[in-house]
N, C-alpha and C positions, 0 to 999 in steps of 0.2 A: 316282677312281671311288667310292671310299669315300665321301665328304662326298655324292657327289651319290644316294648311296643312304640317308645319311640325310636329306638334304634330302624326297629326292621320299617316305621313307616319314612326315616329316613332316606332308609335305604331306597323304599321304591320311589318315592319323590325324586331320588336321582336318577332313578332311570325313567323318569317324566310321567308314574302313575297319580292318573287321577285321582282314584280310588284313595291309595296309598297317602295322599294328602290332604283329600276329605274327611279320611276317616284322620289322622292325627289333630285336623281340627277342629272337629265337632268334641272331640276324647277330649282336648286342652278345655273347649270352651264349657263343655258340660261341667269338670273339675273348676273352672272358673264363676260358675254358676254357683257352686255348691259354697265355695271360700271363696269370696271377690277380694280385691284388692289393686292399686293401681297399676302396679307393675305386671301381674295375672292379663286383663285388659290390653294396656301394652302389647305385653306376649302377646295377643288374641288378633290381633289386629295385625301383628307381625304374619302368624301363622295365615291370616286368611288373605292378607299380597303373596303368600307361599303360595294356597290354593290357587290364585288369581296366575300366578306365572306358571305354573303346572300345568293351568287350564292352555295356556295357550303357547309352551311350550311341547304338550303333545302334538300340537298342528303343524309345529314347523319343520321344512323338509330343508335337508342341507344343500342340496341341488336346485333350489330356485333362485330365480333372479335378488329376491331382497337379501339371499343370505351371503352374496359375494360382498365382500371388505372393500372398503372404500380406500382408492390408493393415498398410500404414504407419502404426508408432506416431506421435506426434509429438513428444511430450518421451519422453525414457528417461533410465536412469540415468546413462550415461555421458555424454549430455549434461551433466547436470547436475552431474555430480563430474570428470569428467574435462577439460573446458574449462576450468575455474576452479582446478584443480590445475595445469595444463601451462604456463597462464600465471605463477602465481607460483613452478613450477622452474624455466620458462626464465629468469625475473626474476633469482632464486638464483643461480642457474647461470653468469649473466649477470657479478653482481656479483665472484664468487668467480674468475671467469679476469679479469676486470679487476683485481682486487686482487691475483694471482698475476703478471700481466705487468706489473706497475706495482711491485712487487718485483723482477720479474727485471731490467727497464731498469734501478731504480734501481741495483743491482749490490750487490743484497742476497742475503743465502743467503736461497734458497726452502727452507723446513722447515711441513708444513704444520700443528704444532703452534702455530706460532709465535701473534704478535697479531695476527688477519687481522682484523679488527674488530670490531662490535659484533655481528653477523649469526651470526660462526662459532664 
């Protein structure tokens, strides 16, 4: 009975009821009340930014000025620094656990002081 009470208030939270996500968080927070715990809390806090975006996701209309997208850069920065970096950590990255499993087969102590090559 539980599960299907947070299902269906799931449900209407995405179609932007209020209702629907008031009630699954007062339901959370009263069960929270009863068995506390930090992660319960957490949760609690989670579910009432739920409420808080419901609230004011029922207001907004797709046809107004705020809700047009702001136009597409086409180069940015992290294009241009963050592709060029990711490929030479995975590269790193890459060589350094091959050079670590290629120690441990041989049935050498892994120490990662050691002479891992010319890279490390």
């Amino acid at each position: 009975m539980t599960l299907l009470l947070y299902y269906l208030g799931g449900v209407g939270v995405r179609e932007r009821s209020r209702y629907a996500a008031a009630v699954v968080f007062l339901m959370y927070l009263l069960d929270t009340l009863v068995s506390p715990g930090v992660v319960r809390v957490l949760l609690s806090a989670l579910l009432l930014s739920n409420l808080r975006a419901t609230w004011i996701a029922a207001n907004w209309s797709p046809d107004s000025e705020e809700a047009a997208l702001p136009p597409r850069l086409r180069g940015n920065l992290g294009r241009q620094v963050c592709r060029p970096l990711s490929t030479v950590a995975l590269a790193e990255g890459a060589d350094f656990v091959l050079c670590v499993f290629r120690r441990f087969l041989a049935g050498c102590d892994i120490r990662l002081g050691d002479d891992l090559g010319d890279r490390f």
